[in-house]
N, C-alpha and C positions, 0 to 999 in steps of 0.2 A: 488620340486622333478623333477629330470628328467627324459626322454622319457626312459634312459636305466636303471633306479632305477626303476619305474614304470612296465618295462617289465620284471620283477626278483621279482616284490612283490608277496604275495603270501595272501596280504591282501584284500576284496574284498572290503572295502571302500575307496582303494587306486585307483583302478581300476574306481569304479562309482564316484568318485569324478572327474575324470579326464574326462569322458563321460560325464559330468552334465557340465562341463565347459563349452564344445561345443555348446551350447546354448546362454552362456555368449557372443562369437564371430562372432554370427548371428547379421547381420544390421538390425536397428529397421525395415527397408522398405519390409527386404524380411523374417521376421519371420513369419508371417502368412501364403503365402506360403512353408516356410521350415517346419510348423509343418505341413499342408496338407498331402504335399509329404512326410514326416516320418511316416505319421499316412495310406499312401495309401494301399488300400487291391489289391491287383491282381487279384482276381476275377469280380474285378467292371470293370477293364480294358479291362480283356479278352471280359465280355459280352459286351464290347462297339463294337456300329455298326459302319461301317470303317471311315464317317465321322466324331461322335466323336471322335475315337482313331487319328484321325490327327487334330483336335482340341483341345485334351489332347496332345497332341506332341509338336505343333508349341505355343502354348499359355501357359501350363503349364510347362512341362520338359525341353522345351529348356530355358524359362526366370529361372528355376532352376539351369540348368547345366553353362549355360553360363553368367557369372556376369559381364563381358566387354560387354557395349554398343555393339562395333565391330563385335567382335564374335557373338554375338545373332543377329545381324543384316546379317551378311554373311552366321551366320546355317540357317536362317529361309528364307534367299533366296534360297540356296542349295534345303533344307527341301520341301518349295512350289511347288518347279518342279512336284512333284507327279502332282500335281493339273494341272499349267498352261502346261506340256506336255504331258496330259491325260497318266498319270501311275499309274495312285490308284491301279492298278489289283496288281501292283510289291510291293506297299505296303501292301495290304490286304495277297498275299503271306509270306511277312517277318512277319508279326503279324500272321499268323497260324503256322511260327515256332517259334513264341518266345512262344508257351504256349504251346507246344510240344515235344520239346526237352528235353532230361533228364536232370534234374539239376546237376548230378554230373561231368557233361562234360561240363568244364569249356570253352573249347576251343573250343567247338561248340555255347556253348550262344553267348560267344565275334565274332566268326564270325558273327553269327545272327544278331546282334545288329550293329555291326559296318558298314555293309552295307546298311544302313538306312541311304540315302541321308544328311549331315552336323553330321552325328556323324563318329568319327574315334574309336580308340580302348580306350580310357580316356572317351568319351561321351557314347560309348556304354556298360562297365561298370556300367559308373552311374545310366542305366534304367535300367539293371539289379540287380544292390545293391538296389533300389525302390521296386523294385517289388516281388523280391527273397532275403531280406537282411540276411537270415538264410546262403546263399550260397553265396552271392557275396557283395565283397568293391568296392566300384573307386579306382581305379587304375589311378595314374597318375604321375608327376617328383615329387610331395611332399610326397609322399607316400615315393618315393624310397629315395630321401633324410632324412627322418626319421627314416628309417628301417635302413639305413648304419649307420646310429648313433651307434646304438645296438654293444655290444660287441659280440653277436651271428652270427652277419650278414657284421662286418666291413670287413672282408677277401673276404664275396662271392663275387665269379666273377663275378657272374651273375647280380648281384645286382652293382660291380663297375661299370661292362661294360655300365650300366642303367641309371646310374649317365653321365658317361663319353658322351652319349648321350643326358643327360636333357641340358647339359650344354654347349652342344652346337647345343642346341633348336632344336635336333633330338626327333620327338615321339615314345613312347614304340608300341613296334610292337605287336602281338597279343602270340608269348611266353614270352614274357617277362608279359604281363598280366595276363596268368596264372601261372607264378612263385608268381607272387606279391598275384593272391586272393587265390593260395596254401597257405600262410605263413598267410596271414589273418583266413585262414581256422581252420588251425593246430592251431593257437591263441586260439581263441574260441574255440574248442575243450579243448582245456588245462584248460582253466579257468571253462570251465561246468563241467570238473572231478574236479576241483581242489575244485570249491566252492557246488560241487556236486548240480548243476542244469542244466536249458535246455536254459539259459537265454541270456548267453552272442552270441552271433552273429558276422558274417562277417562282418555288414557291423557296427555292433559297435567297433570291429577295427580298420577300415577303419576313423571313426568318431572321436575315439584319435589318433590315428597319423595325422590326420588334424588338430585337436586343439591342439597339438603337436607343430605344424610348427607356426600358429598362434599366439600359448600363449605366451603373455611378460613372464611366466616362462625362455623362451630360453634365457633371458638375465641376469638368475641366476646361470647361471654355475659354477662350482667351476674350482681351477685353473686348476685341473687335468684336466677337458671336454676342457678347451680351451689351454690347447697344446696339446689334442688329436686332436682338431680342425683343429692345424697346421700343424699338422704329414697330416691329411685329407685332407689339399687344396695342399699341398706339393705332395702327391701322385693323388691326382685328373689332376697337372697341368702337371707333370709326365705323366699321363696318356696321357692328350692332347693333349701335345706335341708328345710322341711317336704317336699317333693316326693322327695326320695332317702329320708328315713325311714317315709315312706308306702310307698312300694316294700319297701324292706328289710322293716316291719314284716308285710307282705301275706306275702312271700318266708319266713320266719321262722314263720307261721302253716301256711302253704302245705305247709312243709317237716316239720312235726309232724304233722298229717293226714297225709302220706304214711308217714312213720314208722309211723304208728298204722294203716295198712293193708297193713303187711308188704311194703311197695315197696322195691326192691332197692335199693343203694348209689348205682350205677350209673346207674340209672332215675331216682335222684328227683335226683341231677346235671343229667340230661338234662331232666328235667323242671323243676325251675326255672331253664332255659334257655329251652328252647324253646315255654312256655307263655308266655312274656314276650315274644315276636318281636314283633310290634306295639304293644308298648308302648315299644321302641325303634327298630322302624322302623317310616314311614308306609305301610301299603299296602293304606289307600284307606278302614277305616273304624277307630273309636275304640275304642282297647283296653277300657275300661268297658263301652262299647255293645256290644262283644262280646257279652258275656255273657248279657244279658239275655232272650235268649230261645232257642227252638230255630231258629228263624229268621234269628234275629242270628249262629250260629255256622254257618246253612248258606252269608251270605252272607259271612263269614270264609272258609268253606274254597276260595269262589270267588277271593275277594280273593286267599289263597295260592297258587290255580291261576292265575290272571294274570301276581302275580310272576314264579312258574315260569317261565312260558310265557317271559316276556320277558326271560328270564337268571340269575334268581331273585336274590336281594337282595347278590351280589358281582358278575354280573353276566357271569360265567364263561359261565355257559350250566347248563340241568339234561337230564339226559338222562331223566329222568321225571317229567316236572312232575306227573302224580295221586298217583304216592307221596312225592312230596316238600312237597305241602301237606297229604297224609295224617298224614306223621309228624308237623309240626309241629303237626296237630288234633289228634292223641292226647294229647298233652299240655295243649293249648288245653282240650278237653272236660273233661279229668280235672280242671281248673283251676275249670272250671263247675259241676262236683260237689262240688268242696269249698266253693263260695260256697251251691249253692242245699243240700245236707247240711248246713254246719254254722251259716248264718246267715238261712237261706232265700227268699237270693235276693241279687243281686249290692248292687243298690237300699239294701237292707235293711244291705250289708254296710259300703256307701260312707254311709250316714245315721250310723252306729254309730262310723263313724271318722271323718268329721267332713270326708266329700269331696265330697258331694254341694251 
């Protein structure tokens, strides 16, 4: 059975058998942790005192969340800083709102969570589907690759657009996380009226379309799923394409405006670098939206002070996080001048080319 026959059953042994799999695809080394953390209560967490909740953090969730060596070695340097830069106060802060905030404000948990030193919006998620799994999935590029499978969801845009970013190792930003644990939501909902119970969950959504991606099922496709396949990587590459020469074409405009304002060699290097920082990494609001106002560019310059703060985007550490999202604004701003100068206004710029 496939992921899009399965999401149309109306069978509920169609459903738990495919949840029951998920088990099948746990590594013998990390099952006993994986059943820990399924079986975890959020009350045991909350009453933990701040030393253990960052002993549960660095020793338990993160060798869950992260299963590359690498990564779990890079989060839990991140992670450590509370300690070795005396900031436990900014932790124990982030832990009085994650058991605070109202669970139905999807977009509030994932900020909460994601500003927790080595988690981004996929890691902060996952503590959230742990702790609250009635309300939240992980959210991550396999999620959104499963979902676009679906004949319900191969059109959304929102959903292409997600894709068109996994694939080119761009991370889901924090609305795109809550469109993904929306549709997990609405899931489970559907299946609890259908099989009229309280049982099915967010984050047991979240749990088949991971063993989704996982299961040797995917290589039982019929012929029809694998020339829908081709129709998919055909329009995915389509995508790409159009998406790299939209950049080059902006970067190539960008770059004659500054010529034409006697900007140095040097400078406009720099500047068609670092005016593009968030249009290749996520940190925290949409490179377009950027622009759009004087307001949109105040909550950039924060979004860049956060980075900073928390290691800034390699993760090293910044030793001045105001001048280091300064510089990256200087060129951001001068980026804004040349949208609302020579087309007036970003809107105006994305209508004309055909983005909007």
């Amino acid at each position: 059975m496939t992921i899009n026959e399965l999401w149309k059953s109306k069978k509920e042994e169609d459903w738990n058998g495919f949840l029951n799999n998920y088990w099948d695809l746990i590594k013998t080394t990390n099952l006993e942790l994986e059943k820990r953390m399924d079986n975890l209560d959020y009350k045991l967490v909350e009453k933990m005192e701040l030393d253990e909740f960052y002993e549960f953090m660095i020793e338990d969730y993160f060798q869950w969340k992260f299963t590359d060596s690498r990564w779990l070695k890079r989060n839990r340097e991140y992670f450590s800083r509370y300690v070795s830069e005396e900031k436990l106060d900014k932790l124990s802060e982030i832990k009085e709102k994650l058991f605070s905030f109202s669970l139905n404000d999807i977009e509030k948990g994932l900020r909460i969570t994601s500003s927790i030193n080595g988690l981004g919006v996929a890691g902060g998620s996952g503590l959230l589907a742990l702790l609250f799994p009635t309300y939240f999935g992980t959210v991550d590029q396999f999620v959104v690759k499963s979902l676009i499978l679906l004949d319900e969801y191969k059109d959304n845009i929102d959903l292409i657009k997600m894709k068109g970013k996994a694939d080119k190792g761009r991370a889901l930003n924090i609305k795109d996380g809550v469109i993904l644990i929306e549709i997990m939501r609405r899931k489970a909902d559907d299946l609890n009226r259908l099989f009229k119970s309280n049982k099915w969950t967010c984050r047991d959504i979240d749990k088949i379309l991971w063993t989704w991606r996982d299961s040797k099922n995917k290589s039982t496709n019929t012929i029809y799923n694998k020339q829908e396949s081709v129709i998919n990587i055909e329009k995915d590459y389509k995508i790409n394409i159009d998406d790299k020469m939209d950049l080059v074409n902006l970067k190539n405009n960008f770059e004659i405006y500054l010529r034409n304002m006697g900007r140095k060699e040097a400078r406009i290097k720099e500047d068609l670098s670092w005016a593009f920082v968030h249009y290749n990494n996520d940190i925290g609001i949409d490179f377009w939206e950027s622009f759009k106002s004087e307001e949109k560019i105040k909550m950039c310059q924060e979004a860049l002070y956060n980075v900073a703060i928390n290691g800034g985007l390699t993760g090293r550490g910044v030793k001045d996080p105001r001048g280091y999202a300064a510089g990256y604004m200087s060129s951001i701003k001068r980026l804004k001048r040349f949208f609302d100068e020579e087309y007036g206004s970003v809107d105006r710029y994305m209508k004309i080319h055909d983005l909007l």
